[in-house]
Biotite code that builds the C-alpha atoms (Angstrom):
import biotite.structure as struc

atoms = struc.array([
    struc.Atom([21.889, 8.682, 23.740], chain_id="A", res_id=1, res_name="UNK", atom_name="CA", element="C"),
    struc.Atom([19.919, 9.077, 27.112], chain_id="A", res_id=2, res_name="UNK", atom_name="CA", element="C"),
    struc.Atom([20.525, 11.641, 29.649], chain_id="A", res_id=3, res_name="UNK", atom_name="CA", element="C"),
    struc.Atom([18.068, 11.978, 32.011], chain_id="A", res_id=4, res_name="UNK", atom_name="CA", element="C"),
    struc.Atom([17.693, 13.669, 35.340], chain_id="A", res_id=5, res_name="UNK", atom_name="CA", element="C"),
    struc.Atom([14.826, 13.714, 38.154], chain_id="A", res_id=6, res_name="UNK", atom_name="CA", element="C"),
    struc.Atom([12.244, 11.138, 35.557], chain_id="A", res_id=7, res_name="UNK", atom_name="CA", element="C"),
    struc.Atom([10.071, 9.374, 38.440], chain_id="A", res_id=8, res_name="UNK", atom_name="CA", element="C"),
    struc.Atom([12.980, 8.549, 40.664], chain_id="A", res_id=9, res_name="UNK", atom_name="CA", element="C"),
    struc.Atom([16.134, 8.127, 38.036], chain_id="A", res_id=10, res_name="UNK", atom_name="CA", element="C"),
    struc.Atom([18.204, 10.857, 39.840], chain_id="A", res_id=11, res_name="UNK", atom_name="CA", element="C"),
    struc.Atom([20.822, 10.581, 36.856], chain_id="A", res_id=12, res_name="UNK", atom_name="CA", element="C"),
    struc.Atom([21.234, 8.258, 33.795], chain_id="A", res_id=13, res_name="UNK", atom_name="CA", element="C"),
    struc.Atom([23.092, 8.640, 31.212], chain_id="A", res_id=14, res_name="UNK", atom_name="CA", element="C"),
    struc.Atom([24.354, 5.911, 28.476], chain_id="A", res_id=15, res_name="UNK", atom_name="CA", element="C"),
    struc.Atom([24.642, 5.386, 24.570], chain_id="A", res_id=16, res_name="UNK", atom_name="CA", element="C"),
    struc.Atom([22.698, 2.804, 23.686], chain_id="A", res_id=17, res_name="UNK", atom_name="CA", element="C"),
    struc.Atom([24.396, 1.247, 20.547], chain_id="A", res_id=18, res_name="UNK", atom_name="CA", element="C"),
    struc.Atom([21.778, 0.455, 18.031], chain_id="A", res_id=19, res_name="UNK", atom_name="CA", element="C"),
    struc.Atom([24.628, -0.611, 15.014], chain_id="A", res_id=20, res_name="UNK", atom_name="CA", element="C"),
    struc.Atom([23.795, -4.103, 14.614], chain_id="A", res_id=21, res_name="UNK", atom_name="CA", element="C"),
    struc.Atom([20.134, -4.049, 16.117], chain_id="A", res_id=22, res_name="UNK", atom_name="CA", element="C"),
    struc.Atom([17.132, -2.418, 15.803], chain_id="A", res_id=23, res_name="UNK", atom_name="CA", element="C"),
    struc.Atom([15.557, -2.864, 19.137], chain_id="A", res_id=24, res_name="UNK", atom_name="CA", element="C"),
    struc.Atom([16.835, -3.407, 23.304], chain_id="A", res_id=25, res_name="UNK", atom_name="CA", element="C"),
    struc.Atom([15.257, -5.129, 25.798], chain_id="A", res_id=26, res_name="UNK", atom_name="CA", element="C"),
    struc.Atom([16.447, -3.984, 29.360], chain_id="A", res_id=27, res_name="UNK", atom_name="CA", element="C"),
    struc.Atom([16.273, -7.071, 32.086], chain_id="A", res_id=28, res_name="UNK", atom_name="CA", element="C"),
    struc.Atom([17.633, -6.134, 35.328], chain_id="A", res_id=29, res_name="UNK", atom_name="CA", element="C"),
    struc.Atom([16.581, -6.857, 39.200], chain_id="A", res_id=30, res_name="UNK", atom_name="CA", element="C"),
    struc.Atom([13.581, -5.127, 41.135], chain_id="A", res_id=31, res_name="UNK", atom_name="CA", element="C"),
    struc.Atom([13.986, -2.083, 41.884], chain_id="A", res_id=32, res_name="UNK", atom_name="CA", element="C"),
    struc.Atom([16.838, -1.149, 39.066], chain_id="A", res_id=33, res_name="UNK", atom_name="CA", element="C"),
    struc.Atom([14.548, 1.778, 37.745], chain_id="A", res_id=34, res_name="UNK", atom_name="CA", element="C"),
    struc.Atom([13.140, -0.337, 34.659], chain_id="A", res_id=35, res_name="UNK", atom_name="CA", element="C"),
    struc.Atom([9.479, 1.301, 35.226], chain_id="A", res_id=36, res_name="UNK", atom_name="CA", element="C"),
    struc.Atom([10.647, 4.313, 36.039], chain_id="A", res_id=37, res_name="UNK", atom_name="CA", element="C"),
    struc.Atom([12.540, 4.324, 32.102], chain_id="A", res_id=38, res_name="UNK", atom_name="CA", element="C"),
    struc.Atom([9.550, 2.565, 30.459], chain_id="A", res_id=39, res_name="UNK", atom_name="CA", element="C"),
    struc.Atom([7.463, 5.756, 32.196], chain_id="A", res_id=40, res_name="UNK", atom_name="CA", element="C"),
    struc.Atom([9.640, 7.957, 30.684], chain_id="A", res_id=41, res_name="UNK", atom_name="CA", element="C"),
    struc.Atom([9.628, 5.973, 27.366], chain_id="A", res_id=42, res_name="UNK", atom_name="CA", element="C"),
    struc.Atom([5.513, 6.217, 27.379], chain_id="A", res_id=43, res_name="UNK", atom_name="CA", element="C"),
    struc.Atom([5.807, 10.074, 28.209], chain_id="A", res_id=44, res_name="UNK", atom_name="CA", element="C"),
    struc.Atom([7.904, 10.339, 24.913], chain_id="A", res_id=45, res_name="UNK", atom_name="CA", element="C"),
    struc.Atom([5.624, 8.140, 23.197], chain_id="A", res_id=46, res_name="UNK", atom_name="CA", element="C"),
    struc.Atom([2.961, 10.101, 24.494], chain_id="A", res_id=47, res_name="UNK", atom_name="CA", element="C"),
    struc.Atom([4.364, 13.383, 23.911], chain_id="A", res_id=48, res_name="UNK", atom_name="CA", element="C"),
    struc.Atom([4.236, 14.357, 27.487], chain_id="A", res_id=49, res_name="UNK", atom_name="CA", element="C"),
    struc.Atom([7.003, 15.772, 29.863], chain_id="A", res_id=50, res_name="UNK", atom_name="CA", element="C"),
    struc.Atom([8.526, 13.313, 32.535], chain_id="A", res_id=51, res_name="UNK", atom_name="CA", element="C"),
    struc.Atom([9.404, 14.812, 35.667], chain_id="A", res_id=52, res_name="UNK", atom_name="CA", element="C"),
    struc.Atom([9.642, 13.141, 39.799], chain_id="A", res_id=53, res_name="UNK", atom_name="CA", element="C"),
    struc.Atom([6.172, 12.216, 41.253], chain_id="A", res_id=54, res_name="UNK", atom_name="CA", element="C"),
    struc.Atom([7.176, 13.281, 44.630], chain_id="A", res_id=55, res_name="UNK", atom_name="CA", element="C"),
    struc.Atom([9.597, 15.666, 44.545], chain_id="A", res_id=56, res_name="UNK", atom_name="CA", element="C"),
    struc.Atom([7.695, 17.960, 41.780], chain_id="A", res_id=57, res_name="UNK", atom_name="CA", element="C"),
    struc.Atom([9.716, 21.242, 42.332], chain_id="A", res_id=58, res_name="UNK", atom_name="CA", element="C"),
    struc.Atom([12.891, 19.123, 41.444], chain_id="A", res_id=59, res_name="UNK", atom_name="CA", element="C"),
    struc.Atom([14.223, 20.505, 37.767], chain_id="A", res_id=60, res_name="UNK", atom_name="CA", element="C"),
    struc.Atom([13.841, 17.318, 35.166], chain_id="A", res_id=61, res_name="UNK", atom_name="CA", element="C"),
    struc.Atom([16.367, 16.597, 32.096], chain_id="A", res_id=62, res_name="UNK", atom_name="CA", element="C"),
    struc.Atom([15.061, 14.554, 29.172], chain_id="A", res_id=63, res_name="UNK", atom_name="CA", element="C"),
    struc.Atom([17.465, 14.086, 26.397], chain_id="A", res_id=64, res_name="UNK", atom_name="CA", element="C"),
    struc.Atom([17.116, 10.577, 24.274], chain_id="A", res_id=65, res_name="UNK", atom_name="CA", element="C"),
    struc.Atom([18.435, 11.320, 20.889], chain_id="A", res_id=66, res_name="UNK", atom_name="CA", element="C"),
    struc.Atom([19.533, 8.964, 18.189], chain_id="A", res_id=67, res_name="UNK", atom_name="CA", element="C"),
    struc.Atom([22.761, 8.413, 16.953], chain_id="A", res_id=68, res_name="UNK", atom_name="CA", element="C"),
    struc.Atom([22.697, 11.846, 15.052], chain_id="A", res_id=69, res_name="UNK", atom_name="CA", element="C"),
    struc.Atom([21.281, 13.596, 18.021], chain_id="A", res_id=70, res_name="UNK", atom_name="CA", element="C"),
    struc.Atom([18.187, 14.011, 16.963], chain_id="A", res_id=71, res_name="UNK", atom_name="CA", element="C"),
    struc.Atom([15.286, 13.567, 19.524], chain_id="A", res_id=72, res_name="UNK", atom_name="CA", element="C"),
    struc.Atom([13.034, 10.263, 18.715], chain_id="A", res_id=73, res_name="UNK", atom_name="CA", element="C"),
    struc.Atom([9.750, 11.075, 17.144], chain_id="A", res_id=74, res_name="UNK", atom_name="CA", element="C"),
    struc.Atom([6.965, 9.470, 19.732], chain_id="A", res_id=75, res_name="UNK", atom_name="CA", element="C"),
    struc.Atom([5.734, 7.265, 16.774], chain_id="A", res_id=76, res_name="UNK", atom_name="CA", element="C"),
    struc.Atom([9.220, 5.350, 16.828], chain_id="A", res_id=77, res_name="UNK", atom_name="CA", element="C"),
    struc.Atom([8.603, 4.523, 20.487], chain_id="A", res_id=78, res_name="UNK", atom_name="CA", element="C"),
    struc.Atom([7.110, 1.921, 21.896], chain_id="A", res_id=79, res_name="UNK", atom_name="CA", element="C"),
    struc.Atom([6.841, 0.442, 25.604], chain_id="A", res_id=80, res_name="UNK", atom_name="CA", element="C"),
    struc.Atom([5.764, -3.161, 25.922], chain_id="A", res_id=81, res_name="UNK", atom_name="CA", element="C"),
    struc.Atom([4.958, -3.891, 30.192], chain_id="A", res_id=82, res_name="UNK", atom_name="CA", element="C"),
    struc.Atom([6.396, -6.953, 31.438], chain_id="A", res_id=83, res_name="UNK", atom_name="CA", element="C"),
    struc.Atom([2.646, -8.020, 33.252], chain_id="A", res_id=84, res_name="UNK", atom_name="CA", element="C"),
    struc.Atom([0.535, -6.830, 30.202], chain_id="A", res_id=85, res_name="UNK", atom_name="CA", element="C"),
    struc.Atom([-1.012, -9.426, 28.350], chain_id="A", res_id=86, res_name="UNK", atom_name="CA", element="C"),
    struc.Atom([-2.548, -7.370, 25.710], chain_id="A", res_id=87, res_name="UNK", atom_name="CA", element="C"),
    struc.Atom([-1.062, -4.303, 24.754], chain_id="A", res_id=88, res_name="UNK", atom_name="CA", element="C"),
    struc.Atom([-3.590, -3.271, 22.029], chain_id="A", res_id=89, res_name="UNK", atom_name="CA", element="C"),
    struc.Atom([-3.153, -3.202, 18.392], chain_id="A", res_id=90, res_name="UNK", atom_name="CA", element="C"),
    struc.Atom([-1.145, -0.951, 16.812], chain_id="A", res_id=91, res_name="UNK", atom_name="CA", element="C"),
    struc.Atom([1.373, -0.585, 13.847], chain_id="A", res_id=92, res_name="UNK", atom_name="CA", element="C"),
    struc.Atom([4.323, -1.777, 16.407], chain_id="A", res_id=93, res_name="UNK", atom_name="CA", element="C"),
    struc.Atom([2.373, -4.511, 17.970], chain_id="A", res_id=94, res_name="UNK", atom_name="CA", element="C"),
    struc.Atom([1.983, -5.945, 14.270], chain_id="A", res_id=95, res_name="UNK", atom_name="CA", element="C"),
    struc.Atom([5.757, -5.340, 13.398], chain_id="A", res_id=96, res_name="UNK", atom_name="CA", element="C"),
    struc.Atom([6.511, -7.181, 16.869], chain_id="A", res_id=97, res_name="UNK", atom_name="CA", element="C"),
    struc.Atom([4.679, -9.764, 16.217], chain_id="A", res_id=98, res_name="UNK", atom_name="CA", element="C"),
    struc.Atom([4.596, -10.160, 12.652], chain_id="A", res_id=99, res_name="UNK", atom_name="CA", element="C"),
    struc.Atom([8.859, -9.970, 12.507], chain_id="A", res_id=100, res_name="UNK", atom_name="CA", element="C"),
    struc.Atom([9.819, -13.994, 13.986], chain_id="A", res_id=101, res_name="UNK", atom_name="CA", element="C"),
    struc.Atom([13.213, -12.839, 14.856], chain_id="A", res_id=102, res_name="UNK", atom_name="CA", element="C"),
    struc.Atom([11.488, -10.178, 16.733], chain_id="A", res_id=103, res_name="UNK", atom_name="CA", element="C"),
    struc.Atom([8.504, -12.079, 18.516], chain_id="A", res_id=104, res_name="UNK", atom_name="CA", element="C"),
    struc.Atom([10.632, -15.069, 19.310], chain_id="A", res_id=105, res_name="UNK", atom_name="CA", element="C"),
    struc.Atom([13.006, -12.671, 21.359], chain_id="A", res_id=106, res_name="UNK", atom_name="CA", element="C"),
    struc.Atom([9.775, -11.311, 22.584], chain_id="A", res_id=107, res_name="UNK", atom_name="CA", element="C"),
    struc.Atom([8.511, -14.815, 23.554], chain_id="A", res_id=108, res_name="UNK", atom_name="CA", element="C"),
    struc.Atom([11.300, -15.794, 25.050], chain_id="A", res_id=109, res_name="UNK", atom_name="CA", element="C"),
    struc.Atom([11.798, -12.935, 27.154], chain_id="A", res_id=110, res_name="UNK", atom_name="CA", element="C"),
    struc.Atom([7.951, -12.893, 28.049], chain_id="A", res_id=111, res_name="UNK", atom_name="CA", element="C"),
    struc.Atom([8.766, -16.545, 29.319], chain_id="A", res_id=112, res_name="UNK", atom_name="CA", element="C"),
    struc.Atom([11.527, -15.535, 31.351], chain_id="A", res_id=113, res_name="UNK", atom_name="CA", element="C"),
    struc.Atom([10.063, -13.251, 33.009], chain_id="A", res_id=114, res_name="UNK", atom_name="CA", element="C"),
    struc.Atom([7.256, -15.126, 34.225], chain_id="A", res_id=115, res_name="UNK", atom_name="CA", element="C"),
    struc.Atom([9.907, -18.049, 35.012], chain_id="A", res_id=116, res_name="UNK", atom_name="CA", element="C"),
    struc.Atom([10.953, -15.227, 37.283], chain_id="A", res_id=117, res_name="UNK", atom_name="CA", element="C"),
    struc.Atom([8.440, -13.665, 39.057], chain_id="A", res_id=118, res_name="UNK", atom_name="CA", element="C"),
    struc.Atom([8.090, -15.813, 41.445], chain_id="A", res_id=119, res_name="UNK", atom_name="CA", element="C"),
    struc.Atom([10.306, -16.748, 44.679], chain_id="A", res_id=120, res_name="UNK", atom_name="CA", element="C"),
    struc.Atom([12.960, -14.739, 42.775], chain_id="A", res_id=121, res_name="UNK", atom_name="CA", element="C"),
    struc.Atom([14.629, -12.384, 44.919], chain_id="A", res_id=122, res_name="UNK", atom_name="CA", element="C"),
    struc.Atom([17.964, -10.597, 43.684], chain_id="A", res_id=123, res_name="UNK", atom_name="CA", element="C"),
    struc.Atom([21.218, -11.579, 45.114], chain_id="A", res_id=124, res_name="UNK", atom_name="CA", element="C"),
])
């Protein structure tokens, strides 16, 4: 579940993400949607760091992303993969990523679209 409040410009959020038939979700959606702001607040849990608003700091934060037996996400189960970065460093994720087909290919493909994408497109 995520429920957040006040994380670098999400003023609210909350969803269940359903995780019964996969093990991983990408997020696509237009500029501007809030998908840095979430991968921010992904890399703070990751990072084991607290997520609040960059610019209005006084502004009380809420940061509740729990699995499906509401139990917070250990950092090491996290992992944030930027749309623009072409290395992301080596790590025990980056090998399961990339290592898994199903997993890369979705990757790939994703990857691909995105830089199909980036330019001239402008949302509707």
């Amino acid at each position: 579940m995520l429920d957040l409040e006040h994380c670098y410009g999400i003023k609210k959020l909350k969803a269940d993400l359903d995780f019964s038939k996969k093990s991983a979700i990408a997020i696509y959606a237009p500029n501007g949607a809030m998908k840095s702001s979430l991968a921010k607040t992904f890399q703070d849990i990751a990072d084991e760091e607290n997520s609040g608003d960059r610019i209005f700091k006084d502004r009380i934060n809420k940061r509740v992303v729990t699995d499906e037996k509401g139990t917070a996400l250990p950092p090491e189960s996290v992992m944030v993969v930027l749309p623009y970065e072409e290395a992301f460093g080596h790590s025990e994720k980056t090998s399961t990523l990339l290592v898994n087909s199903k997993l890369r290919e979705e990757y790939e493909k994703l990857n691909l679209g995105m830089k199909t994408l980036g330019s001239g497109y402008s949302p509707p």
